[in-house]
N, C-alpha and C positions, 0 to 999 in steps of 0.2 A: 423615696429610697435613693441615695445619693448612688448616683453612676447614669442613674435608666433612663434621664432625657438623654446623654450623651450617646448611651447604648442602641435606644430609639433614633435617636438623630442620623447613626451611622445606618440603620438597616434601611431607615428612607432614604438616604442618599445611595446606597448600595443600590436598591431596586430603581433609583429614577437614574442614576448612573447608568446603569444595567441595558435599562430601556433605550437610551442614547445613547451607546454604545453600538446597538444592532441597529441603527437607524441607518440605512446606505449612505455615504454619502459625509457623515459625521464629523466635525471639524474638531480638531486636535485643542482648539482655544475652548471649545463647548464645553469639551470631556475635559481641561483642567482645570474647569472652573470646579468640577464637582469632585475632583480629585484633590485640590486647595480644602475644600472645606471638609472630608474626609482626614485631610492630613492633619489637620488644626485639631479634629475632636478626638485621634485614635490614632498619633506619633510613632505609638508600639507596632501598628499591622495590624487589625485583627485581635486586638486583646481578648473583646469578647468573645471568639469567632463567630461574629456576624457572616462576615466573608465565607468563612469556612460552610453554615448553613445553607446559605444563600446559596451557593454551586453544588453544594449538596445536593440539594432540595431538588436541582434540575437534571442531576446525573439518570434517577430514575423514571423516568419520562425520556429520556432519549435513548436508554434500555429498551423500553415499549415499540418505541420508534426505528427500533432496526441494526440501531446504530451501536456499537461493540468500542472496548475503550484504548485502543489502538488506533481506529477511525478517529475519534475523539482527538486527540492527540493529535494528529497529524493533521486536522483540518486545523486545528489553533495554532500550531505552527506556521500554517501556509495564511492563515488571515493574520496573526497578529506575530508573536515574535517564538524566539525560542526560550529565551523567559517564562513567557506566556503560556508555554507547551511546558513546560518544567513543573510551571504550579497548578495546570490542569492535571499533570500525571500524577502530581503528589497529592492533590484534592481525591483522586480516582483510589489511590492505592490507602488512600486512609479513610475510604467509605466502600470497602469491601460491603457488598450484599449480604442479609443474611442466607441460609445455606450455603456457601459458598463453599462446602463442601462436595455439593452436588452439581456445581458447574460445568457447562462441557467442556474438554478438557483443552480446547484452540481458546475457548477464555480465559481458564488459568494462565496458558501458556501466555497471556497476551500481560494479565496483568503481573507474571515474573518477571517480562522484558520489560516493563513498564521502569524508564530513571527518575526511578524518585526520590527526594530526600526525607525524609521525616512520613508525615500524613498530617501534618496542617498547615492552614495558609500561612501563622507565624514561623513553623520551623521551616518554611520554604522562604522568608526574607531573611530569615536572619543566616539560613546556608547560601544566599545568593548576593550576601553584604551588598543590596542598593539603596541606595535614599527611601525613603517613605513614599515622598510623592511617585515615585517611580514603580513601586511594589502596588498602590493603590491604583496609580494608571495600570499593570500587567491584570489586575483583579478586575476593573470595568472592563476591560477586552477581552477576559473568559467569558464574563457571563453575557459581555453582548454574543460574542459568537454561540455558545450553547444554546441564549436565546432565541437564534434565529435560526439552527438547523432544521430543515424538516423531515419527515418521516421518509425511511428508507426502506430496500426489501430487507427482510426479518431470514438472516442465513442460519445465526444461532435462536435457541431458544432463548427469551430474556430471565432474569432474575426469579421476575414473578412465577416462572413454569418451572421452577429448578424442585427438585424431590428426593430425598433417596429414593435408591432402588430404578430413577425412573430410567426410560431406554436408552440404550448409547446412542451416539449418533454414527454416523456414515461410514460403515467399516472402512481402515485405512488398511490399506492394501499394497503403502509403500514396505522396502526393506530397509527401517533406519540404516542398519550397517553401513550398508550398499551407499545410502545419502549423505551417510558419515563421511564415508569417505570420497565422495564424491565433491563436497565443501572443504573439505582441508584442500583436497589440490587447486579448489579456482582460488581460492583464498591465497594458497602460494603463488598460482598463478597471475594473481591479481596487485601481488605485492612484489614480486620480485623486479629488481630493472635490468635482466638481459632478456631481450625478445625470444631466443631460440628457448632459453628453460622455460619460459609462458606457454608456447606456444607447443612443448612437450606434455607439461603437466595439462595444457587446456585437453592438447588431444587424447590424452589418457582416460582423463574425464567426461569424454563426450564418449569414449568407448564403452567405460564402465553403462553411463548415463541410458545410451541406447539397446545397448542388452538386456537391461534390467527393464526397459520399458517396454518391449518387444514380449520379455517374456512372462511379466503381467497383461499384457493383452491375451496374451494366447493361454493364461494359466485360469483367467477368471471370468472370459465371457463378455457378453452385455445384460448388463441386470440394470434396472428401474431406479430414477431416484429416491424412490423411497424403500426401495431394497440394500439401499445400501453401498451402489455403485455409483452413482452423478453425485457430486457434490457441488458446492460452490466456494469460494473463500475469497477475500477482495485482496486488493493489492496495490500499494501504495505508491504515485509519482510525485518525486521532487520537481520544484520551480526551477530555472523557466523550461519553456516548451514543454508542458505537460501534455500536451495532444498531439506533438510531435514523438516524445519519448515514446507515449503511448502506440504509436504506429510500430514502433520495433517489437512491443510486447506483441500486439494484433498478429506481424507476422509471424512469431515465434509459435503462438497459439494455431494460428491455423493449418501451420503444417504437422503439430502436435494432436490434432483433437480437440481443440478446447478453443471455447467460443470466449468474448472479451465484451462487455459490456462497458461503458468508460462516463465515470460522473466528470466531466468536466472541470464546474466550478469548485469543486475537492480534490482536485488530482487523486480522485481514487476511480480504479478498475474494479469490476466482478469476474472472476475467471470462473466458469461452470466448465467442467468433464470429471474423468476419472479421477482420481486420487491419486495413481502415478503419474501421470499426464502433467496433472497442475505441477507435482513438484517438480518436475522434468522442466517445464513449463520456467517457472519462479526463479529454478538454479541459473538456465540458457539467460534469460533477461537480462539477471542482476550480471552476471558476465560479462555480455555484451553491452550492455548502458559504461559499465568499465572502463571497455578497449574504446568505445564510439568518444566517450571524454577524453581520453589519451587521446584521441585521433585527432581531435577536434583541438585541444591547446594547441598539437603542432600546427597545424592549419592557420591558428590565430597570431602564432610565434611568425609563421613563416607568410603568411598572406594580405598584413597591409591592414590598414584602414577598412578595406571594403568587408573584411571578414569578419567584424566583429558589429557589425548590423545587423538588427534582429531579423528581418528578411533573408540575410545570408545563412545563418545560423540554423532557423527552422526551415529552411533549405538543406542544409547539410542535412539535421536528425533525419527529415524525412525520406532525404534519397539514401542516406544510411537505412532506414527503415527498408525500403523498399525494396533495395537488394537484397539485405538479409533474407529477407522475405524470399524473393526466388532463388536462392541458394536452399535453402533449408527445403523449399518444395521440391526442388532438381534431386534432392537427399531424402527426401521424404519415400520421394516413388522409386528411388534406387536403392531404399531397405526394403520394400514393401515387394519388389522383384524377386530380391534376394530371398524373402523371409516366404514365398508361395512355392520355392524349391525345396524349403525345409517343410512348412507347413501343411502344401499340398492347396486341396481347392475348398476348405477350411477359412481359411485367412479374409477370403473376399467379404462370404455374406456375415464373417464376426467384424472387420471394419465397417461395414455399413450399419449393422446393426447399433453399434457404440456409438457413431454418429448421429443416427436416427434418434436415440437413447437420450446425447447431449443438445440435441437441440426442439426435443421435447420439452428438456428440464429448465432450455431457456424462456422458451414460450410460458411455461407455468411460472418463473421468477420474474422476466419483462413478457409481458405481454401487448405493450404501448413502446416497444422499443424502437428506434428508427434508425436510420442513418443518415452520419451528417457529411458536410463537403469541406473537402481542407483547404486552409486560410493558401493567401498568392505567397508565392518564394521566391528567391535570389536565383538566378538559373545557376549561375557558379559554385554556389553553394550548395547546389544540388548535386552536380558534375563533381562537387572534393565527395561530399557524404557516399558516391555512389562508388568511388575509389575507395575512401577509407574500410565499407562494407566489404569489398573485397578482398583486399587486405587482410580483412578480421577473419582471426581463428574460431573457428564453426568447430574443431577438433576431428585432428584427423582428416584435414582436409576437405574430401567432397564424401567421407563416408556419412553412410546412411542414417537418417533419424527416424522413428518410427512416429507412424501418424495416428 
């Protein structure tokens, strides 16, 4: 039948492509050898959607495996290119699951953010106008990287468990409004270029931020993860210093409630607590990761050669990190003063209990979890991060955040 050696020729090249692709180590001359002879048999991309199969085929298995397609995404981004991340999101959103009706609803949500073009691997070269060989090289570095993910903890239920009718997940217990409006102000805050309207609109928002969490704590208790109170949801760090960045999250989280588990070689986190908490949690970060880059260009404008050494750098994140960290704690236990004059002798054993609560739900999510030791730093670049943290609008100054 005229086409089906050539059809055949490209899926074996696809899969032994594929396979050399996840090999550690893998050398760029290897992988265009088999990217030449793909370009020579299928000039179109994918005519047949071989390709399009091929990372099909593997989306479902790493559904099983834990992994949500947001995660996805983000990790082909940080191993291979943005490209790369372009025709995984558009491979993803054009092999919607069946039921997908019954999805839980942080999945939907995941695959509407999803930038995709089309839903196959041709309408994604021909929307990204590159050469063939270049479209075939983005395609062996999806499926090497999907090939080599391994099994993760399982936050959402996968495909295969999806039902009508079946039970919601984790009551959310945030007040959109309330986070509505809480995101237009860092957003303006975050855009705007005179320091004093940031630093208004920051504080306004950390006003809002901390009332509202304050008064979910006290409105809802401590209840069980599988009550409907602990959840967990991951959360994504850009390159470089991802385990530096990651220290600013850690602190944010731990004067919040919420404990920070952190995959490393994915620059992805697991945040377990409330469901206020985390978004409380999520908004504070992305915030601060913000002003910490603002901080950090002037520092690189203004400081020389030595400052822009990765030793100095992941010096800065981390003594940025670190201060934040005891600011927000100094702020933690000066809401938690204030809120036992409203609350009475109430407040004590429901903050312990929430905590006992969140780090039950850790031990049942990691149970192998450990703690690691961070890499040597620039001492100077420790001494600007710990300056620029200070500096940085917490909102409202030294007012309170609830823990």
């Amino acid at each position: 039948m005229p086409g089906t050696t050539t059809t055949d020729d490209v899926l074996r090249l696809l899969l032994a492509g594929g396979r050399l692709a996840a090999e550690p180590g893998v050398r760029v001359a290897d992988l265009d050898r088999v990217v030449v002879r793909l370009t020579s048999r299928d000039p179109g991309v994918d005519s047949d959607g071989q390709a399009q199969r091929v990372i099909g085929d593997l989306l479902p298995h790493l559904w099983e495996g834990g992994w949500q397609p947001a995660d996805v995404v983000h990790v082909v981004r940080r191993r291979a290119t943005q490209r790369a991340a372009r025709l995984a999101a558009t491979v993803i959103a054009g092999s919607a699951p069946a039921g997908a009706d019954a999805a839980p609803a942080a999945w939907s949500a995941q695959l509407a953010a999803l930038d995709a073009r089309g839903g196959t691997v041709s309408e994604w070269w021909r929307a990204e106008g590159t050469p063939a060989a270049a479209a075939w090289r983005e395609v062996l570095r999806v499926i090497g990287v999907l090939r080599g993910l391994p099994r993760v903890e399982e936050l959402l239920p996968p495909p295969s468990r999806w039902t009508a009718g079946a039970a919601p997940g984790p009551a959310v217990v945030t007040d959109e409004r309330a986070l509505g409006r809480i995101r237009g102000l860092l957003a303006k805050a975050e855009s705007t270029e005179f320091a004093a309207e940031a630093e208004a609109l920051t504080a306004k928002a950390q006003e809002l931020m901390a009332r509202h969490a304050i008064d979910a704590a006290m409105g809802e208790g401590a209840t069980g993860i599988g009550e409907g109170g602990v959840t967990a949801r991951r959360f994504h760090l850009d390159d470089p210093h991802v385990e530096a960045k990651a220290a600013v999250l850690q602190g944010v989280a731990a004067a919040n409630g919420v404990r920070v588990v952190l995959m490393p070689a994915f620059g992805i986190a697991t945040l377990v607590g409330f469901a206020a908490d985390l978004d409380l949690v999520e908004l504070l970060v992305t915030s601060l990761l913000v002003q910490a880059g603002r901080a950090l260009d002037h520092e690189l404008r203004e400081g020389g050669a030595r400052t822009r050494a990765t030793a100095w750098r992941r010096g800065f994140w981390l003594a940025y990190a670190g201060r934040v960290a005891e600011r927000l704690t100094d702020a933690r236990d000066a809401a938690r003063a204030e809120a036992r004059a409203t609350y009475g002798g109430a407040l004590v054993p429901l903050l312990a209990d929430r905590e006992a609560t969140v780090d039950r739900a850790v031990e049942e999510l990691f149970p192998h979890v450990r703690r690691r030791q961070g890499p040597m730093v620039d001492p100077a670049g420790w001494d600007a991060g710990r300056r620029a943290a200070d500096e940085a609008d917490l909102g409202g100054g030294r007012r309170a955040l609830p823990g």
